[in-house]
C-alpha positions in Angstrom: 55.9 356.4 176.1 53.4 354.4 174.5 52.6 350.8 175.8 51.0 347.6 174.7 48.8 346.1 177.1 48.5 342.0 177.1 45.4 341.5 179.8 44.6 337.7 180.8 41.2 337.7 182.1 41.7 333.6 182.5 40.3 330.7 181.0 39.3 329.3 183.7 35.5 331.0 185.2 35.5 329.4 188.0 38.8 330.6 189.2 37.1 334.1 189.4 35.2 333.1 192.3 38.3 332.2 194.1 41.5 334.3 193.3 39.7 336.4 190.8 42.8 335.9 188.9 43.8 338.9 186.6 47.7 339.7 184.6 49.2 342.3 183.0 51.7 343.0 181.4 53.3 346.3 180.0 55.7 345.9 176.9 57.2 349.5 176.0 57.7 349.8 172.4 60.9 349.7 172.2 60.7 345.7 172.7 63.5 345.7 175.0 62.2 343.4 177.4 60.9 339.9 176.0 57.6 338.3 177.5 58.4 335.5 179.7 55.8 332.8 178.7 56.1 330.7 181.4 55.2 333.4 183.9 53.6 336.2 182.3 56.0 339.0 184.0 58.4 340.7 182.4 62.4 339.9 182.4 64.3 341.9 185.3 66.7 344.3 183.6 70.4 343.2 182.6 71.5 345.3 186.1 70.1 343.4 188.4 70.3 340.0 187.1 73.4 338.1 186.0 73.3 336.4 182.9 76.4 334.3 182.0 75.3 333.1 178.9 71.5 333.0 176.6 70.4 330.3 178.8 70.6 331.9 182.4 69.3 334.4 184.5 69.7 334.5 188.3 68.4 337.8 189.8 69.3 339.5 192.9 65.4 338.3 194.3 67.7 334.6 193.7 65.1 333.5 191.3 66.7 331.3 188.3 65.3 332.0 185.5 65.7 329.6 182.5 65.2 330.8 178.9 63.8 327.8 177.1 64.8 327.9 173.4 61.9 325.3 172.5 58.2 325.5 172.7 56.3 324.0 175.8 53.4 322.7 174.4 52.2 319.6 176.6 55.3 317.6 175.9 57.3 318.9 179.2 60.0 320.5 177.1 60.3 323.5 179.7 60.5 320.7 182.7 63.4 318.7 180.6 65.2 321.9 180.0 65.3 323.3 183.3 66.1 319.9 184.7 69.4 320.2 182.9 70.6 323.6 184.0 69.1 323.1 188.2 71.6 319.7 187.9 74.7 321.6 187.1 73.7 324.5 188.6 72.9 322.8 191.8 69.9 325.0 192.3 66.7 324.5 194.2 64.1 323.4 192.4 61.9 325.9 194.0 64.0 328.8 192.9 63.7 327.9 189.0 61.4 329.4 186.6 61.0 329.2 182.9 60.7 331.6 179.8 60.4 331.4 176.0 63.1 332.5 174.5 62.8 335.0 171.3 63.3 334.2 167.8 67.0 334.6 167.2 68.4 331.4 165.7 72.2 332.8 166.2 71.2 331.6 170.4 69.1 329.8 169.9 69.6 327.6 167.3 68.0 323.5 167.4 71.8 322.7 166.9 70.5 319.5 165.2 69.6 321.3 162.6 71.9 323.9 161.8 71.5 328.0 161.8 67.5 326.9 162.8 65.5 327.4 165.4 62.4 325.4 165.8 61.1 322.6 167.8 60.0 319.1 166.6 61.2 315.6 165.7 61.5 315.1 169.4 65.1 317.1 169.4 64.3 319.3 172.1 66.5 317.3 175.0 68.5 315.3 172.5 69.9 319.4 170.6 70.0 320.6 174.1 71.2 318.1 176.5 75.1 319.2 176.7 74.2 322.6 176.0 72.1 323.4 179.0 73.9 321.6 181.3 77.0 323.6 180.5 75.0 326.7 180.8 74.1 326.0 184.4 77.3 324.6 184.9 79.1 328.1 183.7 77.2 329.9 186.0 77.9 327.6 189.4 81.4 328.5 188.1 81.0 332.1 188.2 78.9 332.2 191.6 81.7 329.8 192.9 84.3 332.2 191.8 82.5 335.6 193.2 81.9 333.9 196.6 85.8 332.8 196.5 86.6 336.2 195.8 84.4 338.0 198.6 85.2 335.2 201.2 89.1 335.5 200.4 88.9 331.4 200.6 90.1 329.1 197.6 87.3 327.9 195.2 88.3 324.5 195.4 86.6 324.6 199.0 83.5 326.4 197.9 80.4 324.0 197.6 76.8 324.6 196.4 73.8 322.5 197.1 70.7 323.5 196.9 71.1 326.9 196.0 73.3 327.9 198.8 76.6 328.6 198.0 78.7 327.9 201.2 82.4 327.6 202.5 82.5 324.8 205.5 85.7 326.6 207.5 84.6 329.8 207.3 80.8 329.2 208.0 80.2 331.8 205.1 77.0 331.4 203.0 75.1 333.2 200.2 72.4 332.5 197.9 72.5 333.0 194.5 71.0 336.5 194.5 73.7 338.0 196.9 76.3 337.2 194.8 74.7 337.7 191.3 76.2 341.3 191.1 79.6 339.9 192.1 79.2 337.0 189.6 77.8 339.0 186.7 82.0 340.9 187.0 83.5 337.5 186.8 85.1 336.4 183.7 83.4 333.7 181.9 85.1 330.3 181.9 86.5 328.5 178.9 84.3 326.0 177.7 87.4 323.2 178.1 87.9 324.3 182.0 83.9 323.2 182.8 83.5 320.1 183.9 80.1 318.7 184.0 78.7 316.1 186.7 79.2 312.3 186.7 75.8 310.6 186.4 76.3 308.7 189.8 76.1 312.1 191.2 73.3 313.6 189.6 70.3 315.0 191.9 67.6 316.3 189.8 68.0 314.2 185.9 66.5 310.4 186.4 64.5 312.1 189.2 60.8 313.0 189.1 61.0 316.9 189.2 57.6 318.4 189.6 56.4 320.1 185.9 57.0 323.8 185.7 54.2 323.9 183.6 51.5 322.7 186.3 51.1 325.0 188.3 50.5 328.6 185.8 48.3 325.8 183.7 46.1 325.1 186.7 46.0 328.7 188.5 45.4 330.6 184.9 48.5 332.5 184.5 49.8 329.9 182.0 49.7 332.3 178.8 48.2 331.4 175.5 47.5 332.9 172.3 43.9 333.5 173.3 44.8 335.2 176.1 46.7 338.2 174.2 44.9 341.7 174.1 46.1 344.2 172.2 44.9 347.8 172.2 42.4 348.6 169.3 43.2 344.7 168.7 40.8 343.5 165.8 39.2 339.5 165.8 39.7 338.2 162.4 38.0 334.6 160.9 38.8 333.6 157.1 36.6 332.1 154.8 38.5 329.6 152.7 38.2 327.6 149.6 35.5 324.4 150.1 38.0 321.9 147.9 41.6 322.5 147.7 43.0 324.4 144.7 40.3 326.7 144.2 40.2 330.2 144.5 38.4 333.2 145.4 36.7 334.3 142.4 34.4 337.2 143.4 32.7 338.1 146.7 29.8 340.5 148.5 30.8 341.7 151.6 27.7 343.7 151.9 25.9 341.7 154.4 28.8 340.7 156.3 29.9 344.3 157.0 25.5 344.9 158.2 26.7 342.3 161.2 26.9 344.8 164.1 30.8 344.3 165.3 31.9 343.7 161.8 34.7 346.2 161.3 36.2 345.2 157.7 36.6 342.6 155.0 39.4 341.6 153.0 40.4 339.6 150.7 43.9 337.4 151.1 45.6 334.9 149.0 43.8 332.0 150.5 40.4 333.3 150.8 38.4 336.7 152.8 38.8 337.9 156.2 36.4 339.1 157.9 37.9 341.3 161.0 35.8 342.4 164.2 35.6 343.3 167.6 35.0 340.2 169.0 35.1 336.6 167.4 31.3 336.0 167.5 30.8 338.9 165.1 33.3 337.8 163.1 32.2 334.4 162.6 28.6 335.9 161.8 30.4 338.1 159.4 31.7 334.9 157.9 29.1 333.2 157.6 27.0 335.9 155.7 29.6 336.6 152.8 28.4 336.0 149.4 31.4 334.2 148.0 31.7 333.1 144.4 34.8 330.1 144.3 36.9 329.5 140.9 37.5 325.7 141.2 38.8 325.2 137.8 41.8 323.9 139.7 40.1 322.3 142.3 40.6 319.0 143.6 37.2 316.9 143.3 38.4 313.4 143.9 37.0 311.2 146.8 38.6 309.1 148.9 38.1 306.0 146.9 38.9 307.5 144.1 41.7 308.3 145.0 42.8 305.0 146.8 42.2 303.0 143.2 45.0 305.4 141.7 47.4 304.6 144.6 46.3 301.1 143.7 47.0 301.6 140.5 50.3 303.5 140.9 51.6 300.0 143.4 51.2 297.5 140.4 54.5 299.0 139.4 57.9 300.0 140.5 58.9 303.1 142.3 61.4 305.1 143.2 64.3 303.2 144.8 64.5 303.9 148.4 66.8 300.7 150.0 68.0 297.6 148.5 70.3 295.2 149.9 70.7 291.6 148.1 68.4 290.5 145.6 65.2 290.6 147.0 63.7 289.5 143.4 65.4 286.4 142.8 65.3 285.5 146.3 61.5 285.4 145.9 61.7 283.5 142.9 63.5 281.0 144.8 61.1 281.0 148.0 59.1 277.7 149.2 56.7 279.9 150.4 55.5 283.7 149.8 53.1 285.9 151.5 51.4 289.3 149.9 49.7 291.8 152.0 48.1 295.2 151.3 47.6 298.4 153.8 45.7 301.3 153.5 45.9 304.0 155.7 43.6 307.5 155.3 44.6 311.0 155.8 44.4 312.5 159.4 44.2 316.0 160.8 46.0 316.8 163.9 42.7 317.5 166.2 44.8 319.0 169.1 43.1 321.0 171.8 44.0 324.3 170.9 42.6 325.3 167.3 45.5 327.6 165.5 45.5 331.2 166.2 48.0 333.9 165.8 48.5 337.7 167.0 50.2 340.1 164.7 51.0 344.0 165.1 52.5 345.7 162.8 54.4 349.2 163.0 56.3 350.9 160.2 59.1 347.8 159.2 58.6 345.5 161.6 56.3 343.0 162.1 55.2 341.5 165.8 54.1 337.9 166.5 52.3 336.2 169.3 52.4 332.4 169.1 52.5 329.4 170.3 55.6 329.1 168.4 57.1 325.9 167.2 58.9 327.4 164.0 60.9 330.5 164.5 63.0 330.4 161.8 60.8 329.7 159.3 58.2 331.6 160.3 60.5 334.5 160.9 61.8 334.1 156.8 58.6 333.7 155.7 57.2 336.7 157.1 60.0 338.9 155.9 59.8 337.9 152.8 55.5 338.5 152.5 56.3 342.1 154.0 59.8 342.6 152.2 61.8 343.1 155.5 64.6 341.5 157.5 64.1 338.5 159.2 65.2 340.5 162.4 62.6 342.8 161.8 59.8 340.3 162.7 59.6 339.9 166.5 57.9 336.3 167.8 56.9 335.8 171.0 56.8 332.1 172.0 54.0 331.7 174.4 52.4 328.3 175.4 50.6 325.8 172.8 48.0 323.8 173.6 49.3 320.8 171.8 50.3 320.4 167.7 51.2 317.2 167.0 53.7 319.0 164.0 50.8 321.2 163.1 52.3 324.1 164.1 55.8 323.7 162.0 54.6 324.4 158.5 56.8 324.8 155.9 54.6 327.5 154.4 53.9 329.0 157.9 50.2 329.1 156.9 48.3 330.3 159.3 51.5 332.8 160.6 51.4 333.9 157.5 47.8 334.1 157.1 47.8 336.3 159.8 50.4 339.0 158.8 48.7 339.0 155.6 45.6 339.9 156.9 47.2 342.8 159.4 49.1 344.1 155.7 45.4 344.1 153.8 44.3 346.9 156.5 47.7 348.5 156.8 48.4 347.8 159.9 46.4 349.9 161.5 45.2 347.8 164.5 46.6 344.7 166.0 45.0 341.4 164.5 44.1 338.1 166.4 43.8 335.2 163.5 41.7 332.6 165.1 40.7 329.4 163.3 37.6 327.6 164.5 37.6 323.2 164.9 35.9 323.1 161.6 38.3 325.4 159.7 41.3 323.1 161.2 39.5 320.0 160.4 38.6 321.2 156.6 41.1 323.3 155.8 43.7 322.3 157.5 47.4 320.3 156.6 46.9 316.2 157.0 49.6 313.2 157.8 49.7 311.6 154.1 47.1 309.1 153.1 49.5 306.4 152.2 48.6 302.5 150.5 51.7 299.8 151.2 51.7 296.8 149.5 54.6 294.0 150.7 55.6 290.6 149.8 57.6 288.3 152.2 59.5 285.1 151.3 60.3 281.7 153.5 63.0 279.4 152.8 61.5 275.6 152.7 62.8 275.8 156.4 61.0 278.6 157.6 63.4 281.4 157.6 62.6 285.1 156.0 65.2 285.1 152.7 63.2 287.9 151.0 61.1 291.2 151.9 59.7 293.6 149.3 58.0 296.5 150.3 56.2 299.2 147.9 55.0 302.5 149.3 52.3 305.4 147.6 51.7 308.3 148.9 52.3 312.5 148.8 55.4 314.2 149.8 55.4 315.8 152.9 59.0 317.2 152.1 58.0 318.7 148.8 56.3 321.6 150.6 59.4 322.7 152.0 60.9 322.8 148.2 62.7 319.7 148.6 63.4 318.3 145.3 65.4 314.4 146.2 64.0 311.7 144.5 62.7 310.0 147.9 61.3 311.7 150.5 62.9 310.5 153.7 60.1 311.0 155.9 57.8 308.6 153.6 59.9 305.5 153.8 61.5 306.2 157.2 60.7 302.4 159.3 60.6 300.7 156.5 64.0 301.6 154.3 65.6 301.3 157.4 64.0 297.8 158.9 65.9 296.7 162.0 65.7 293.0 160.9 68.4 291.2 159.4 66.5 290.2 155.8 69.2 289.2 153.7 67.5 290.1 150.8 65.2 293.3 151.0 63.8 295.8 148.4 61.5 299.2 149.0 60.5 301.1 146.3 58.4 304.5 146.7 55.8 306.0 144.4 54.9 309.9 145.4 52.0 311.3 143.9 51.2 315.0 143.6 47.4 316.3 144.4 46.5 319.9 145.9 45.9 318.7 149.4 47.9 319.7 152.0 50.3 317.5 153.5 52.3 317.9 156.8 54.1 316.1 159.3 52.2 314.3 162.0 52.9 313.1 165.0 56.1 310.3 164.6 55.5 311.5 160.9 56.2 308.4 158.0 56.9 305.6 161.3 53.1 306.3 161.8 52.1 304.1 158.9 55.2 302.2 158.0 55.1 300.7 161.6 52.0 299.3 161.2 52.5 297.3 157.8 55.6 296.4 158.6 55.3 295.5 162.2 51.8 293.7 160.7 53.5 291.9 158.4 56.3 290.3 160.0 53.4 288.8 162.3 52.4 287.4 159.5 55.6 286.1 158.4 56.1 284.5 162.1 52.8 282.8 162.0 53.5 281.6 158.3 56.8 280.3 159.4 55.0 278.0 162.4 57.4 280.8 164.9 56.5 282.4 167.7 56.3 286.1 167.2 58.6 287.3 169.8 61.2 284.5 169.0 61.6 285.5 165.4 62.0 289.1 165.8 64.8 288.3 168.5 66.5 286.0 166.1 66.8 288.4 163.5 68.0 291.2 165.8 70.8 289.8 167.4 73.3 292.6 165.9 70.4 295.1 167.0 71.0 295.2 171.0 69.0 298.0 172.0 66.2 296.7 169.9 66.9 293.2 171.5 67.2 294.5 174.8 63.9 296.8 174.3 62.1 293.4 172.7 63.3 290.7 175.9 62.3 293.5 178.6 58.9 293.8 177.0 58.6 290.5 176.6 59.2 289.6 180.1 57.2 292.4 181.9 54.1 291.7 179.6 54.6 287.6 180.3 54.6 286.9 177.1 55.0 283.4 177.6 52.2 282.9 179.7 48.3 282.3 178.2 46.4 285.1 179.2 43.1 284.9 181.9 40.0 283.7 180.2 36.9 286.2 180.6 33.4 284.7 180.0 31.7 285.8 176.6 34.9 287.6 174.8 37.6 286.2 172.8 41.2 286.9 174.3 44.5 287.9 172.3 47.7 289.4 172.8 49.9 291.1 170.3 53.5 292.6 169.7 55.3 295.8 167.5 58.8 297.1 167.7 59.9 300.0 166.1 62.7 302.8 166.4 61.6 306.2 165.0 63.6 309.6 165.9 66.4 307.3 167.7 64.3 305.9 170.5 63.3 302.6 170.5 59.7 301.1 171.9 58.5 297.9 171.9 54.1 297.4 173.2 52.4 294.6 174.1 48.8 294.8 173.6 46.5 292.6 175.5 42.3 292.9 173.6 39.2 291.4 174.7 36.9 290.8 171.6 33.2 290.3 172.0 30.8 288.0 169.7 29.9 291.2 167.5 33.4 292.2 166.9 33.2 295.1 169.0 36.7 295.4 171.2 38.5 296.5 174.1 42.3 297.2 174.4 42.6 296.0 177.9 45.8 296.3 178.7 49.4 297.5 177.3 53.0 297.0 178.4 55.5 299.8 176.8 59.2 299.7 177.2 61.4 302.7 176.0 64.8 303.0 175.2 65.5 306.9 175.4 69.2 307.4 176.3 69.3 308.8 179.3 65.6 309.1 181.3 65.6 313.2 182.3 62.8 313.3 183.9 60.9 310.0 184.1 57.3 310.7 185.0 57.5 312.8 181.5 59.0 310.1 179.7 55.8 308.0 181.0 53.6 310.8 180.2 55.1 310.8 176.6 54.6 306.8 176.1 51.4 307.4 177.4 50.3 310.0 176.0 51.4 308.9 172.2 49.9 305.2 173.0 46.5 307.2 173.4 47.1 309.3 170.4 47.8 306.2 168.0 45.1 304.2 169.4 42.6 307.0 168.9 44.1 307.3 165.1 43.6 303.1 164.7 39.9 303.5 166.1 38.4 306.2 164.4 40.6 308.1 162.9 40.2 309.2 158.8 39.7 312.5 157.3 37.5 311.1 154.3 36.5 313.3 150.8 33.5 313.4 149.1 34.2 314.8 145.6 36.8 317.2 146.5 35.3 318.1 150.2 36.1 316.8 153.3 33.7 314.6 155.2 35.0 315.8 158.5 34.4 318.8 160.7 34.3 318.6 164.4 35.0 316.0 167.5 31.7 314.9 166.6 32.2 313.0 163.3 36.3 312.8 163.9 35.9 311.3 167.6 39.4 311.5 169.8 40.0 308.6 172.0 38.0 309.2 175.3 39.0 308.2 179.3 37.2 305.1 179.5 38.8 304.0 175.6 42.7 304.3 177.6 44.0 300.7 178.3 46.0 300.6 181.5 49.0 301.2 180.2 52.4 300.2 182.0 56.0 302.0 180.9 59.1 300.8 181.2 62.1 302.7 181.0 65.1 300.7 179.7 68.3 301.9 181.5 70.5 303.6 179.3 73.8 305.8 179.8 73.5 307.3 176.1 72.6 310.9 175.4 68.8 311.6 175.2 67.3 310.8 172.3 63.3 311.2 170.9 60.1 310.4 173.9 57.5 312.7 172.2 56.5 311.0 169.3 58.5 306.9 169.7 55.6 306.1 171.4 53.1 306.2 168.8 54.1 303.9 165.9 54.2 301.0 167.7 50.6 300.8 169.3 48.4 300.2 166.5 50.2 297.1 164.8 50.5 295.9 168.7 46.8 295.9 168.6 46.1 294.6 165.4 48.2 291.5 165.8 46.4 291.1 169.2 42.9 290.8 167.4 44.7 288.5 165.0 46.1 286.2 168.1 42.2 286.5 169.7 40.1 286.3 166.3 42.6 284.9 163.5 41.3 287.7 161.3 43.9 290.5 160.3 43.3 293.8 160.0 45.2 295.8 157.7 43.4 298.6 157.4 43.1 301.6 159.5 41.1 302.9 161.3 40.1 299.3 162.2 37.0 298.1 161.2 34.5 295.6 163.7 32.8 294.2 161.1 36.1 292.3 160.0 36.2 290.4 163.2 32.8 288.9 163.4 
């Protein structure tokens, strides 16, 4: 029987000195058994396991297996999920393990979105909360049933706790592995007949359950796309277009192929490959090609260019995206009006792990290794390049090293890229697709540039009678073929402004250019929650009102954004001055926002030195997530996303210089570093709603927090991003 061999020699050198850590893993060909991500081994055959539903697996060795239908990829999605089943399970936590499930949408489906499965717009615990708790809940049915049956007691006496299954009168007791057999002959409960846990009796969710993530992350095993070896396996790089919209016109691959190591080059849609032994020669191969580009269709603006069009496009109305009253007259009418423009620039993604993809392909089907966020899509889009059936393409969902939404593309870019390259040489070796920091940074899919313009009107007593708000900027939804007048994800925080504005009006112009636009992390609330948020400080300081005190008088029929606003209030001490420090000018600053049904309120405290130079000192976060899951990763979420939005409103800006982008590397697109982190403080507010978004919620809010904070230190507003020193000299 032939095998494929997947060897991790381990990222980590200096574990070789210790463990000498080395995993393999045998697949046969018949793809009967699925990798198990989480621990590299390979899933214990149906016989010897029992597996009440697509969600559970307890062996006879009593491990508890959990097959997570949703990518891990930093966010602690495989923590969250097990959480749920170990609670109504009642198992020990030691006893659980995780492992990506395959792509097969009919189990596991995001059921917020249909026949799909996928992972993103934090939905992971919010699609899955019910779900896996009545999986583990089926199967401490079943075990409670086969121990009633071998015992000859009544179930009703049967207990579990801890993953010992025991009957008090009797003194019997089993773990879950000597009864799997017995459970796996049990009938399966009726849905109606399960009945879940109270929360007062919950032992693991609102707990801080150690990460099953840690530990494979730290020792090695953890398994990422790099990490896949294939036999005969081939390295491919691709040389792409310089300016988006162009094309390959002609090439000489005669040098390339002179690299020792250089194995073949082909051409794809997007550009050449040049495929390898290793990824050194490819890259060499790369660089030596003799490429001739046809940029006829080629986009050669640059960035200020293109800014005066979006100007341009603002001096007019849009398309319609809310209007409630009569936000025209109502300005007409005002004592007193405001106008403020924001500009905010494209920005790439930049996580850790540049893309990458391993593709085999044999006959009809097609095989994928991936830090998978898009099965679904990925899975259609692939069938359709290689004119199969969807079922035909096997993914295999191993760990991801962050994305930030990168990794959900409509077009399935690089997936696709991949497979296309594995079809230009037949398939006849296994192909490893990896993109290098510069290839993501330049050629990559950006969060919108996007140029806001807003007008606010006060009442001769200070009160906010009218709001108008104008948006410009790409699509991100026409990628995916939507074709709606308004792009949701473009207006989202700002059609749907918490505030009660009697009279409000947002309009929306979408321009169409060849650069690539995808969702980022907390996707359209990532810009509209700093002009808005921005804004409404100004309104408040216009209006002689404190800025806290106006957004709660405007929210009173809002209570979780209330509630999120007076806790954040309070633990920040918002109605205390802040400690004066020698040389530095002191401010603090407030946002509030809701995005993907959570609801955050920060508090930013800066310190601002004579040259305008700046330090985020300190910042107070309060979430309002439904019920907290596991709440060290809600923290790690807040924290984490506060991080990633401060680094965007630092230095953030993919920039273009007739057509190319400026950018390439960490070195001239700098990610926030250790001693940039504010000490940051999360609150979580208590809540006994379902779960609803942590992942991205806690980046909107941090940069308008900020930026209202060097306005309360310097009286200078910033309204531009990344933020610029000079402005508060």
């Amino acid at each position: 029987m032939s095998e494929i061999k997947i060897v991790n020699e381990s990222r980590r050198r200096f574990l070789q000195a210790g463990a000498g850590l080395t995993l393999a893993i045998y697949l046969p060909t018949s793809h009967a058994a699925p990798v198990a991500a989480a621990t590299g081994k390979i899933a214990p055959a149906a016989a010897a396991s029992f597996e009440p539903n697509a969600f559970v697996r307890i062996g006879e060795d009593n491990t508890v297996t959990v097959i997570a239908k949703h990518l891990e990829m930093g966010q602690g999605t495989y923590t969250g999920l097990a959480t749920l089943v170990a609670e109504e399970l009642d198992a020990a936590w030691s006893q659980i393990k995780v492992e990506g499930a395959p792509a097969d949408a009919k189990r596991y489906n995001n059921l917020l979105w249909g026949q799909t499965q996928g992972t993103g717009g934090s939905t992971a615990m919010a699609n899955s909360y019910e779900q896996m708790r009545r999986a583990g809940a089926t199967a401490r049915y079943m075990l409670i049933a086969a121990a009633a049956e071998a015992w000859s007691v009544p179930a009703k006496e049967i207990t579990i706790k801890n993953g010992s299954v025991s009957h008090a009168a009797s003194k019997h007791q089993a773990s879950f592995g000597e009864l799997a057999a017995k459970a796996a002959a049990q009938p399966v409960p009726e849905p109606e007949d399960i009945k879940l846990k109270d929360a007062k009796d919950f032992v693991y969710i609102g707990k801080q359950a150690p990460r099953q993530d840690s530990k494979p992350k730290i020792n090695g095993s953890a398994q990422y796309t790099s990490d896949v070896t294939l036999p005969g396996m081939l390295i491919a790089v691709v040389a792409r277009a310089p300016r988006f919209g162009a094309s390959v016109k002609s090439f000489d691959a005669s040098k390339a192929k002179a690299i020792p190591g250089v194995v073949d080059v082909v051409a794809i849609p997007h550009g050449v490959a040049v495929l390898a032994k290793d990824f050194w020669a490819a890259k060499k191969g790369r660089d030596a090609l003799m490429i001739t580009w046809d940029e006829s269709k080629a986009f050669n603006l640059s960035s200020s260019e293109l800014l005066d069009r979006y100007k341009n496009l603002a001096r007019s109305p849009g398309t319609l995206a809310h209007q409630s009253g009569d936000a025209e007259k109502a300005m007409g009418r005002a004592t007193k009006r405001l106008e403020a423009a924001f500009e905010l620039p494209y920005l790439a993604h930049a996580a850790m792990e540049p893309l990458n993809c391993v593709v085999k392909l044999s006959g009809k089907q097609c095989e994928i290794w991936n830090g998978e966020q898009s099965q679904t899509n990925d899975q259609n889009n692939v069938a359709k390049f290689l004119g199969i059936q969807p079922e035909d393409v096997k993914i295999n969902m191993l760990y991801a090293g962050g994305s930030f939404g990168r990794r959900s593309n409509p077009g399935s870019d690089y997936v696709l890229e991949a497979v296309q390259i594995a079809k230009a040489i037949n398939g006849r070796a296994p192909v490893k697709m990896l993109w290098t920091r510069e290839d993501d940074m330049r050629a990559g899919q950006y969060r919108p540039l996007f140029y806001h313009t807003l007008r606010a009107g006060l009442d001769a007593q200070g009160n906010l009678v009218a709001w108008q708000h104008r948006l410009v900027g790409q699509s991100i939804l026409a990628a995916t073929g939507f074709k709606g007048a308004i792009d949701f994800t473009s207006v989202e925080g700002a059609a749907n402004l918490p505030y009660a504005i009697p009279n409000m009006l947002v309009d929306l112009h979408t321009p169409k250019y060849p650069v690539p636009v995808q969702w980022w992390r907390s996707v359209g609330s990532s810009h509209t929650a700093f002009s808005t948020e921005v804004f409404f400080d100004e309104v408040a300081h216009a209006a002689g009102k404190d800025a806290v005190a106006l957004r709660r008088a405007l929210l009173q029929k809002q209570p979780r954004h209330l509630a999120v606003l007076e806790l954040a209030a309070q633990k920040s001490d918002w109605a205390k001055p802040l400690a004066a420090k020698p040389g530095v000018r002191r401010g603090r600053g407030i946002a509030l926002h809701k995005s993907f049904n959570s609801v955050v309120a920060q508090v930013a405290e800066v310190s601002v030195k004579p040259d305008g130079s700046f330090k985020v000192d300190r910042v107070v976060c309060v979430v309002d997530c439904g019920v907290a899951i596991n709440p060290s990763i809600i923290k790690a979420q807040m924290e984490g996303g506060i991080g990633f939005g401060l680094s965007a409103a630092l230095s953030g800006a993919i920039t273009f210089k007739e057509g190319y982008v400026e950018q390439s590397n960490f070195s001239d697109y700098p990610v926030l570093r250790m001693s940039e982190m504010p000490h940051v403080e999360v609150h979580i507010a208590p809540s006994t709603a379902n779960p609803s978004g942590v992942g991205e919620p806690g980046v909107p809010p941090i940069a308008p927090a900020v930026a209202n904070a060097l306005f309360a230190a310097t009286g200078k507003r910033l309204r531009q991003l990344p933020f610029q020193t000079k402005d508060l000299v």
